[in-house]
C-alpha positions in Angstrom: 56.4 -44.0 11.7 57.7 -41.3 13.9 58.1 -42.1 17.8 55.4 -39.1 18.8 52.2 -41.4 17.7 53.3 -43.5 20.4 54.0 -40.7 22.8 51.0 -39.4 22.0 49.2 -43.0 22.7 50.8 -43.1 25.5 49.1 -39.9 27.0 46.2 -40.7 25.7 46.1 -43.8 28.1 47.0 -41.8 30.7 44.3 -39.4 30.0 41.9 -42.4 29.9 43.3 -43.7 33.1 43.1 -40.4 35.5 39.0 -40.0 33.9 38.2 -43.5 34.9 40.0 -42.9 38.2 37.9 -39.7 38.6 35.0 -41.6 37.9 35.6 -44.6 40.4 35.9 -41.8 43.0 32.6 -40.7 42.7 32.6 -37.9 39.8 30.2 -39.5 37.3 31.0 -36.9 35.2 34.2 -38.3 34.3 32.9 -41.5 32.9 32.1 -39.7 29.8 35.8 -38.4 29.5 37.1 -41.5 30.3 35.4 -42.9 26.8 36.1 -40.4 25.0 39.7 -41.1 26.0 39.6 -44.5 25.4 37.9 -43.8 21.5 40.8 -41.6 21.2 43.3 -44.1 22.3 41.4 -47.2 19.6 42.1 -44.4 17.1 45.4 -43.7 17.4 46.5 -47.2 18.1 44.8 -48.1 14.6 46.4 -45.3 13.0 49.8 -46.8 14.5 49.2 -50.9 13.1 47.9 -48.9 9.6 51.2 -47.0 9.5 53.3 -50.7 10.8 51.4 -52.3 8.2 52.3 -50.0 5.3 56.0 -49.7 6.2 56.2 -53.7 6.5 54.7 -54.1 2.6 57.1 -50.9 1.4 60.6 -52.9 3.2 58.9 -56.3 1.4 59.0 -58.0 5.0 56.8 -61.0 4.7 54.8 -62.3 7.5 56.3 -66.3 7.3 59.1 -66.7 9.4 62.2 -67.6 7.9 64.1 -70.6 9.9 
């Protein structure tokens, strides 16, 4: 997995944060930006723990600690 899905959840967040800071402020408006953000932002981060998931089973990590 390439660094730039996290960049790009990471500006997603940020996205989602100035919306809902818009919105506390008074412009309702914003509220619906804000979610559409934060649907954006559950997106990505689920394409993120998909892509984790698939690169854990193709290096044949397994999830029991060894110790």
């Amino acid at each position: 997995m390439a660094i730039e899905k996290y960049d790009e959840l990471g500006a997603a967040v940020e996205e989602a944060r100035a919306q809902f800071e818009q919105f506390t402020s008074g412009k309702k408006v914003a509220a619906m930006r804000a979610r559409k953000a934060l649907q954006t932002v559950r997106r990505l981060a689920q394409e993120c723990r998909v892509e984790i998931q698939e690169m854990k089973k193709d290096s044949g990590a397994s999830d029991t600690p060894t110790g």
